[in-house]
N, C-alpha and C positions, 0 to 999 in steps of 0.2 A: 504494500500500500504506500510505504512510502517512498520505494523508488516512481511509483508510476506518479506521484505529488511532482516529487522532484523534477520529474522528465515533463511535466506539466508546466513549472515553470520555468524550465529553459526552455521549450515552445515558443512562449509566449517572448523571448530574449531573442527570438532568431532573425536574422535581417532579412529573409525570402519571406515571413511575416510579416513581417510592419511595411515591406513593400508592397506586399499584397493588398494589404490595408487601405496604401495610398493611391493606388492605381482605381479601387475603385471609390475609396472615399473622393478623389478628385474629382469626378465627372459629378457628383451631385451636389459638394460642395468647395468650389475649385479654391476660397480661398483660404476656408481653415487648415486643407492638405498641403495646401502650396506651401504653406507656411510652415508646416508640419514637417516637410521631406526640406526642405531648406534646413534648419535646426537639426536633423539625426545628421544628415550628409554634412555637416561640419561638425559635428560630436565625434563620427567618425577619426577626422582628423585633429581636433584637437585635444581626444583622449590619447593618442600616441604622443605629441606634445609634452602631456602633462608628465605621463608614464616615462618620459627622457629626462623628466627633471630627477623623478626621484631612484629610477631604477632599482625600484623593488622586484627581486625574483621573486616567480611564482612557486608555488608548495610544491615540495618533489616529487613525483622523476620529471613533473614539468620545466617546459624551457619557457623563457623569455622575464618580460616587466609588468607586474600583477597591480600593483597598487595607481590611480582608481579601475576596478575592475572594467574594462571595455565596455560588456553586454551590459550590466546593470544600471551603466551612463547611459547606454543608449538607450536600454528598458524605460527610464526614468526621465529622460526628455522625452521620447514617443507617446508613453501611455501619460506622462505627468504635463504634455504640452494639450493633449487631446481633451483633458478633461479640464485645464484652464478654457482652451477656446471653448466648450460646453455645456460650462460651467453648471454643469447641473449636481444634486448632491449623491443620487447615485453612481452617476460617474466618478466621481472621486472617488467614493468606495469602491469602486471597479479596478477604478485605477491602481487604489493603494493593495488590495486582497492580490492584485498581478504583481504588483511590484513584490509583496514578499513572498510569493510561490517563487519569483527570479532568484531573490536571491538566497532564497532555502535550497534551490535546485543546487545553485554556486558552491553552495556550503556543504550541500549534501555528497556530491559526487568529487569533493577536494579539489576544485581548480580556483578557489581563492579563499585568502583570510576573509575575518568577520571587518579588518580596517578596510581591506580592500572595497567592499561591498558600503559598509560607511561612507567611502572617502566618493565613490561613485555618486551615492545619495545626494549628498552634499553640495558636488560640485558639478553634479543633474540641475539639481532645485536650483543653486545661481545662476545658472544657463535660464531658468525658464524666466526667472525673475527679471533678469538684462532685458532677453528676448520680448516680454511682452509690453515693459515699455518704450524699449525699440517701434514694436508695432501697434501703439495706440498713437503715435508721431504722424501728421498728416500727411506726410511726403510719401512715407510707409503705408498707410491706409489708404492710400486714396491709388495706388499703383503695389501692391505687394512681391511685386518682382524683384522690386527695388532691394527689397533685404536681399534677393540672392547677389545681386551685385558686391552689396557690404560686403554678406559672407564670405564671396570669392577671394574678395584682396585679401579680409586674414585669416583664410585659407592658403593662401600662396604662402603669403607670410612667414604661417607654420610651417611648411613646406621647405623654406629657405633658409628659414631658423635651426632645422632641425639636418644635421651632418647626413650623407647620402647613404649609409649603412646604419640612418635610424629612421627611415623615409621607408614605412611597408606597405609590403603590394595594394593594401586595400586602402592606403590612401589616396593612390591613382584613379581608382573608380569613384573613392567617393568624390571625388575633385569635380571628375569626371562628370557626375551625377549634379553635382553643381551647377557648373559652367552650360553643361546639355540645357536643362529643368530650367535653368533663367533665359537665355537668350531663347530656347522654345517658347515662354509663358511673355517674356518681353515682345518679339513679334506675332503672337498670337491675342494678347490681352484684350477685352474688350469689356468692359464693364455692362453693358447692358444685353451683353449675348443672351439667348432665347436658350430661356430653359425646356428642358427634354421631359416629356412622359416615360414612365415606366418602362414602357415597351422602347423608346427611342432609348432609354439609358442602358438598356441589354444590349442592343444591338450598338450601340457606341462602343459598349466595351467589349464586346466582341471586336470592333473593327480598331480599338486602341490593341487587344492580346494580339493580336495576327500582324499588325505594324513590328510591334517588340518580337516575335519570334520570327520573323521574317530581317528583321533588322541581325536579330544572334547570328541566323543562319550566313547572313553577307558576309556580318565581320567577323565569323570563325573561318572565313578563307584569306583574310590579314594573316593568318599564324604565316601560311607559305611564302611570306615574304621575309627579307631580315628588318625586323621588327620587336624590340624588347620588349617583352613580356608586361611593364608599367604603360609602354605607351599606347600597345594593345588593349590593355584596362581603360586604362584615360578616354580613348577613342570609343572602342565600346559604349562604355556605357554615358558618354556625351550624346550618341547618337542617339539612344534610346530612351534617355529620360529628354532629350529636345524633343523625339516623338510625341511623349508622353504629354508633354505640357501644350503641345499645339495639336494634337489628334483631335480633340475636342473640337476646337475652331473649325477644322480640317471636315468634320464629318458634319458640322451645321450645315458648311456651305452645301458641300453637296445635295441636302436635305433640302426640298420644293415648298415644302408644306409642313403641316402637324405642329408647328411650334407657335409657344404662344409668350411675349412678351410678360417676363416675370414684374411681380408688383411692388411698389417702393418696401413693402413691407420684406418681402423676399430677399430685395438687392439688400437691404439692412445688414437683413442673419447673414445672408455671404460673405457679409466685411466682417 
């Protein structure tokens, strides 16, 4: 019982999870997600960052830098950003009861101390706290793209900051993910876009999954070139999360009919 707890809350810590999430939390509310995958995709990089500062190994036979644990950073901006922007009170509890299946899970199967998992908490919660007055700033609300731009510079930053044999593979993608997700959501933006029925929201996201697995397929034939493995990443998933942020746009146009101009009350809750 208690491993399957455990293996419960790492689930929920997995990043083909929270992407999952986003892909389709974005098509019905583009900009609580936007914002959303903004904040993990720099959590990403600048939990290696922090983890350079203090290079704490991980508990043995583990290799590498444990203290703040990665997943639980990123467990705790994802589910503790979701439930700022939705502010509801069950969400929070939803929120909080996932956050400590994560880091029971962490605890349970030894891939980190209990500071580790603290130290993630911690400096999860001041990320959200920056973050959301970041985004109650009109420049930020009235265009929410605009954060990924921030993001990007110190993101690079940390990137530059950090010596080239402390630069790992998955901060390529998430860079990656970055850079793609702003300049797709930057030339697709449109604040008064025509919200989708039901039926148009399936079929959206049908026609966003088949963009992204049609995109894997092209640039898994980049391997055949000499091509470093980061900038493979980088590329990658720039392409794919630019899909992502402008498939929506992409798939109104093409649309004749069926959509029907959302109400001021509506454009509200989207901001």
């Amino acid at each position: 019982m208690l491993e399957i707890i455990a293996k419960t809350g790492l689930f929920f810590s997995q990043s083909y999870v929270m992407a999952s999430i986003i892909i389709v939390g974005f098509i019905r509310k583009e900009a609580i997600f936007g914002r959303t995958l903004f904040l993990l995709a720099f959590t990403l990089m600048y939990n290696v960052f922090l983890k350079s500062i203090w290079q704490a190994p991980l508990p043995p036979p583990l290799e590498g830098w444990a203290f703040p644990s990665g997943h639980m950073h990123c467990a705790v901006v994802f589910w503790g950003w979701l439930a700022y922007e939705f502010h509801k009170v069950w969400f929070y509890e939803i929120a909080i009861f996932i956050l400590c299946l994560v880091g029971y899970g962490l605890l349970y199967h030894g891939f980190h101390y209990p500071v580790d998992i603290l130290g993630a908490f911690a400096f999860g919660t001041l990320s959200i706290a920056i973050y959301a007055l970041l985004q109650r700033l009109a420049y930020f609300k009235e265009k929410p793209y605009r954060l990924g731009f921030l993001l990007a510079f110190f993101g690079l930053t940390l990137l530059l900051l950090l010596p080239p044999e402390g630069r790992k593979p998955h901060m390529w993608w998430a860079y990656g993910t970055l850079i793609g997700f702003t300049l797709g959501w930057r030339f697709s933006f449109k604040p008064n876009l025509a919200s989708l029925s039901n039926k148009q929201m399936i079929l959206q996201l049908g026609f966003t999954v088949a963009g992204i697995l049609l995109l894997v397929l092209i640039t898994n034939q980049f391997k055949q070139f000499d091509i470093s493995t980061n900038s493979f990443n980088f590329i990658k998933f720039l392409l794919i999360s630019f899909w992502l942020a402008a498939s929506k746009a992409i798939f109104c146009k093409f649309q004749k009919r069926g959509f029907r101009q959302p109400s001021v009350a509506q454009q509200a809750l989207e901001k």
